[in-house]
C-alpha positions as CSV (number, residue, x, y, z in Angstrom):
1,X,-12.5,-12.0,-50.1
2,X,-16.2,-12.6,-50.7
3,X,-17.8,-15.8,-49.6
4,X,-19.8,-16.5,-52.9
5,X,-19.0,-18.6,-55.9
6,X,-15.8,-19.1,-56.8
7,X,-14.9,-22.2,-58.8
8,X,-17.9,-24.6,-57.7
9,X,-17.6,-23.3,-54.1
10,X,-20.2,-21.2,-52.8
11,X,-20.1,-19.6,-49.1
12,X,-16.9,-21.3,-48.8
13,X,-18.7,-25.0,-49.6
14,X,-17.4,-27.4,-52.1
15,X,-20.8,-27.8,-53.7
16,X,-19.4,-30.5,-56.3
17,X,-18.3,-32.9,-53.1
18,X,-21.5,-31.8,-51.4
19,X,-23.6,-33.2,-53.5
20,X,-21.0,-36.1,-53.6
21,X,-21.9,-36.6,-50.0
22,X,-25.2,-36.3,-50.6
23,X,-25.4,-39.1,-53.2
24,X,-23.3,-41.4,-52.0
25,X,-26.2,-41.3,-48.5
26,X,-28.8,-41.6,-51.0
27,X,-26.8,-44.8,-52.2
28,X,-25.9,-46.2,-48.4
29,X,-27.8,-44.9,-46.0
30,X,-25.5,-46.1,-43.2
31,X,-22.9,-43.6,-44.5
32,X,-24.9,-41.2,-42.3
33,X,-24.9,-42.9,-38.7
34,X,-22.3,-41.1,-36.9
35,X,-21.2,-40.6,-33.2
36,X,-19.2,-37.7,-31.8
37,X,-17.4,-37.8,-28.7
38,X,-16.1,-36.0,-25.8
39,X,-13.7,-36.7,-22.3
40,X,-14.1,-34.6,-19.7
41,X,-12.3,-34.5,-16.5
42,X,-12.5,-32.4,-13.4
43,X,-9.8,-29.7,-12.3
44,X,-11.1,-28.0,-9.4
45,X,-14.6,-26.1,-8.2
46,X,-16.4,-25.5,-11.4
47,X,-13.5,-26.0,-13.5
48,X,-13.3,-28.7,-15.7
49,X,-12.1,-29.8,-19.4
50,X,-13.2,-31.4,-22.2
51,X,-10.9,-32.9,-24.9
52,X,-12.6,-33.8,-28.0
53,X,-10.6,-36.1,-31.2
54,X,-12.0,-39.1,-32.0
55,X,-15.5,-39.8,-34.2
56,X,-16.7,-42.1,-36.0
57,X,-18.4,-41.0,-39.3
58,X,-18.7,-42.0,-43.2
59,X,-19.1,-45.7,-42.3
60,X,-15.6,-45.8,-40.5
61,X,-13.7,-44.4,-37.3
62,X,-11.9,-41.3,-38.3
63,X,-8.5,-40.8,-37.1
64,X,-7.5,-37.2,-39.3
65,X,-7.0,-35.0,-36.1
66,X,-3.6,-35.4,-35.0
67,X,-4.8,-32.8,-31.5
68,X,-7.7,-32.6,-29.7
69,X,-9.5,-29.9,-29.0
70,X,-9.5,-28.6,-25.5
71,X,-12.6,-26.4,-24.2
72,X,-12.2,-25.2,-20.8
73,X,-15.1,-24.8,-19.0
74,X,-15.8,-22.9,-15.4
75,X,-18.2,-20.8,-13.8
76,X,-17.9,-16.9,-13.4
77,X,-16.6,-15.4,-9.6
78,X,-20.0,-14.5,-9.2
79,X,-21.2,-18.1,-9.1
80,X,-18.1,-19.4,-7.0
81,X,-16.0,-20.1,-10.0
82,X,-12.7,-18.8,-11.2
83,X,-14.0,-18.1,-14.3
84,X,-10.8,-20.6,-16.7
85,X,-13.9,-20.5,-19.1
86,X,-17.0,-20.2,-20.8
87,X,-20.0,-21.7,-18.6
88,X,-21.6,-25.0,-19.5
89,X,-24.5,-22.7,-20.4
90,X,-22.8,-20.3,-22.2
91,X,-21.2,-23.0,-24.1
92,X,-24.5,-24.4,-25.3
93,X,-25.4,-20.8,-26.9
94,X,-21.7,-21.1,-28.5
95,X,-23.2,-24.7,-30.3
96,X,-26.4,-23.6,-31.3
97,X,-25.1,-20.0,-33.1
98,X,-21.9,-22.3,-34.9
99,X,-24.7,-25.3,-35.7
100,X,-27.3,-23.5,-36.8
101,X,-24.7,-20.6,-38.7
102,X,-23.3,-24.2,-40.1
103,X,-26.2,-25.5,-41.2
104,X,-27.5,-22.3,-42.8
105,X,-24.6,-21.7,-44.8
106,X,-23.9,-25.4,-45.7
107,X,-27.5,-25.6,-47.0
108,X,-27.6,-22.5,-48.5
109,X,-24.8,-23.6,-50.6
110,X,-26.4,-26.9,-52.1
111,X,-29.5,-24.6,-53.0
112,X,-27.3,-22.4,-54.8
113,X,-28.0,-19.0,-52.4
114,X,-25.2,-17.1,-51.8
115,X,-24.2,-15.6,-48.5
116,X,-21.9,-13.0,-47.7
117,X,-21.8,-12.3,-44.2
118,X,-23.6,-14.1,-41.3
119,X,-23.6,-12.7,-37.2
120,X,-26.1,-13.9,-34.5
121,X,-26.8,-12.4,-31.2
122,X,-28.2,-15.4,-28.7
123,X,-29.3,-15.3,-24.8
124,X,-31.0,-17.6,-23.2
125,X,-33.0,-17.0,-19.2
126,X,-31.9,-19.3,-16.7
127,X,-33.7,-19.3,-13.3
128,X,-30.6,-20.5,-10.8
129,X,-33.0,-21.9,-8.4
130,X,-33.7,-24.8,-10.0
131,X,-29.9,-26.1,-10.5
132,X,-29.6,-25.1,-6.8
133,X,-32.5,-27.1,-6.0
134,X,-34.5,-24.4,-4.3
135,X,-37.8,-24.5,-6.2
136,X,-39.1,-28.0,-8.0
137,X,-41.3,-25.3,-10.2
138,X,-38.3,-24.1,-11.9
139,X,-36.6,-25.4,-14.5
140,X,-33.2,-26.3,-14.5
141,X,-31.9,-25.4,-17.8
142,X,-32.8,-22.5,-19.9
143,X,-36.3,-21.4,-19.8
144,X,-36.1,-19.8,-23.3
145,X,-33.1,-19.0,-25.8
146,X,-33.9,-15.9,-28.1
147,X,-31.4,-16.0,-31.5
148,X,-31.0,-12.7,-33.8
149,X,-29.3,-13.7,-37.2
150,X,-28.3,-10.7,-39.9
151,X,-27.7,-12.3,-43.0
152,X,-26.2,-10.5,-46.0
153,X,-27.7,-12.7,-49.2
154,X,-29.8,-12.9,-52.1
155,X,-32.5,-15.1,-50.3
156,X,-35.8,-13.7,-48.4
157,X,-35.7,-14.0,-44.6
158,X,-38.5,-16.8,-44.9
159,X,-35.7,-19.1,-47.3
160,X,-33.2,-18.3,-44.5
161,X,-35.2,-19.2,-41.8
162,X,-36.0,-22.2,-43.5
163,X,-32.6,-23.5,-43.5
164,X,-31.3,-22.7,-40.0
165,X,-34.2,-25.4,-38.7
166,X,-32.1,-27.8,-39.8
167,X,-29.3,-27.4,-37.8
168,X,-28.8,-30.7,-35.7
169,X,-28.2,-28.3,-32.1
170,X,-31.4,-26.3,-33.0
171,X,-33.4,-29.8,-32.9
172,X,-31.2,-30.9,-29.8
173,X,-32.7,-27.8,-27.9
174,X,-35.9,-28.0,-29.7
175,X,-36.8,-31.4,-28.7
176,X,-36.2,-34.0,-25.9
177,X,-32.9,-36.0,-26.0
178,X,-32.4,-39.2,-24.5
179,X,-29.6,-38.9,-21.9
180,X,-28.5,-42.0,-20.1
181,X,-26.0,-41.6,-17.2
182,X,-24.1,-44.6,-16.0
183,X,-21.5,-43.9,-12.9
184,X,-19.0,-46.2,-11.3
185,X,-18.2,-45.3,-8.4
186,X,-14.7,-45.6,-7.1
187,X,-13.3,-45.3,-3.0
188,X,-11.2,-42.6,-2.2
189,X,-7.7,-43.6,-0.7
């Protein structure tokens, strides 16, 4: 089945409670503050796993998931893992193609473009010798991510390009992010 319009839903978006949304955080907005969360605990070596449920959204807590979502996260053999999962890395790629393919469709939809098919191809360059602390002239993190959408639609490449810079993960990676770190630390036994 198509993605288009189909009874006030384009691209598979209620574009009725869209714009709903939409005016109700015109009305209020505090409607939009929202926070997202996410446990992680250790396993072993590189291993470790999150467990997102919890967020709080829409001017109230939401309790709706009745399961968390587990992501697994590890590093390949070649990088003295046992490779249980994607790489923190790798997982940053997965949230900036899903955001930004988010974003594109979702705003596509409220502007009334229809979409039929969306695929992105992303890699990002990664010099290890920062992380490993060999070289303060390299970065630690990506040095530059490269994205390729085709998109099937009846909009020009410039409208569509348009709409995937509003993807909240594209302006995470775009721009600098306050991260605090607190630790507590605890004596072993």
């Amino acid at each position: 089945m198509s993605q288009t319009t189909m009874n006030g839903v384009i691209n598979g978006v209620d574009v009725e409670r869209l714009g709903q949304t939409i005016q109700a955080v015109q009305k209020d907005p505090g409607l939009a503050k929202s926070q997202f969360r996410a446990v992680n605990r250790w396993i072993h070596g590189g291993h470790n796993r999150s467990t997102i449920q919890g967020f709080y959204a829409a001017g109230q807590e939401d309790t709706s998931r009745t399961q968390p979502f587990v992501f697994d996260a590890d590093e390949p053999a070649v990088l003295l893992g046992q490779d249980k999962g994607a790489n923190p890395v790798e997982f940053v790629l997965h949230a900036l193609a899903a955001c930004v393919t988010t974003s594109l469709v979702y705003h596509a939809a409220a502007r009334g473009i229809t979409i039929e098919s969306v695929e992105s191809q992303l890699e990002g360059d990664l010099d290890l010798q920062g992380f490993l602390g060999l070289s303060d002239q390299v970065r630690r993190g990506y040095k530059e991510i490269r994205v390729e959408f085709k998109v099937k639609s009846n909009a020009s490449s410039e409208q569509l390009e348009e709409l995937t810079k509003l993807s909240p993960v594209y302006d995470i990676v775009s721009n600098p992010v306050p991260v605090s770190i607190a630790i507590t630390a605890e004596p072993t036994n």
